[in-house]
N, C-alpha and C positions, 0 to 999 in steps of 0.2 A: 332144563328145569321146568319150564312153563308145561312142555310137554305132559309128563309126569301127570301136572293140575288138571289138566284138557282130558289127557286118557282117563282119567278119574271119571272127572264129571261124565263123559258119554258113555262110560265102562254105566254107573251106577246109575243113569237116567235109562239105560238099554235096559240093567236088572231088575230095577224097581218093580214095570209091571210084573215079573215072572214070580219076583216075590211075594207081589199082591196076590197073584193065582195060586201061590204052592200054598202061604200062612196068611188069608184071608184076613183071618179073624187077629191074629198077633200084628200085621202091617197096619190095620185099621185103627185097634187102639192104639197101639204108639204112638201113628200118626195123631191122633184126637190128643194124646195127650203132649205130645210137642207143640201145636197149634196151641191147646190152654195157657201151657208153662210159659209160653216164649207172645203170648199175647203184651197188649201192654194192661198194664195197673197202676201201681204204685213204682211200677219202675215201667221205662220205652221201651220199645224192640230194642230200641240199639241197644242200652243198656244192658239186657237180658242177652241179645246175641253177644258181646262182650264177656261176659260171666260167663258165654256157655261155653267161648274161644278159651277162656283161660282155662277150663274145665278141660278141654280138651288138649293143650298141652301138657297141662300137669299131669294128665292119665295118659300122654305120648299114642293118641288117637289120631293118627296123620286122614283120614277120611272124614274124620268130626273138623278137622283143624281145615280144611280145606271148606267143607261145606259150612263153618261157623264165618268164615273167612268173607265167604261170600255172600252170606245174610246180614252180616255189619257193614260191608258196602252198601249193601242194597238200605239196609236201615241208616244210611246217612252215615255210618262211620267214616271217618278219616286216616288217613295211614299212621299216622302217630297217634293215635287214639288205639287203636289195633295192635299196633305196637309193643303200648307201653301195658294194655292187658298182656300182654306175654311174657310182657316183663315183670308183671305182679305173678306169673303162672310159675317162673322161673322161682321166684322164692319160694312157694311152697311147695315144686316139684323137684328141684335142686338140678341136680347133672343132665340128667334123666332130661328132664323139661327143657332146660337149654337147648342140648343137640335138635328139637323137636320147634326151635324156632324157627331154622330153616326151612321148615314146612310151609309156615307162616309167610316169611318173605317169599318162597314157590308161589304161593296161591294172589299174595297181592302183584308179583311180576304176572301171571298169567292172567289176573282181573285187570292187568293195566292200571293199579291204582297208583297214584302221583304222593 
C-alpha cells in the first residue's frame, strides 16, 4: 500500500519539472494560485489543507488525497484530525467518497503518521 504513496510522490516530483517546460504559463499560475488559496487568513494551513483533503475525497482525486495528506501533516495535522475530514468528505461524497478513504489511510501508512 505505502508503495503505491511513494511511487506517486517521486512519479509527480520527477514530472512536475516537465510540466513546468511543456505549460509554462498554466503550471505558474495554478501554482500562484494554490500558494494564495491554501495561505493562512481567516482560516491556518492546516485548516485549509483539511478542506482541501476533504475536497479531494469527495471528488475521489487519489493524487490530490495523497498530496493534501501530506501538507496537513506538514501543517501540524494529526491522524484523527485527517481522519475525521474524511469522514466529513464521506457525507457529502456518499459511496463514491468512502471507498476513497483508503487512499487516505495509504498516504498516512506511507508518512508514518501515528
Amino acid at each position: 500500500m505505502e508503495n503505491d504513496v511513494l511511487d506517486f510522490f517521486r512519479s509527480f516530483m520527477k514530472a512536475t519539472p516537465k510540466i513546468n517546460r511543456e505549460i509554462p504559463d498554466t503550471a505558474r499560475q495554478f501554482m500562484g494560485l494554490a500558494e494564495k488559496a491554501l495561505a493562512p487568513g481567516a482560516l491556518d494551513k492546516k485548516q485549509k489543507e483539511l478542506i482541501a483533503l476533504g475536497i479531494s475525497v469527495a471528488q475521489h482525486c487519489t493524487p490530490c488525497i495523497y498530496l493534501h495528506v501530506q501538507k496537513a501533516v506538514e501543517a501540524g495535522a494529526a491522524r484523527k484530525e485527517i481522519m475525521e475530514a474524511a469522514g466529513v468528505a464521506v457525507l457529502m461524497g456518499g459511496g463514491p467518497a468512502f471507498t476513497h478513504v483508503v487512499e487516505v489511510l495509504k498516504a498516512l501508512e506511507a508518512l508514518n503518521v501515528p
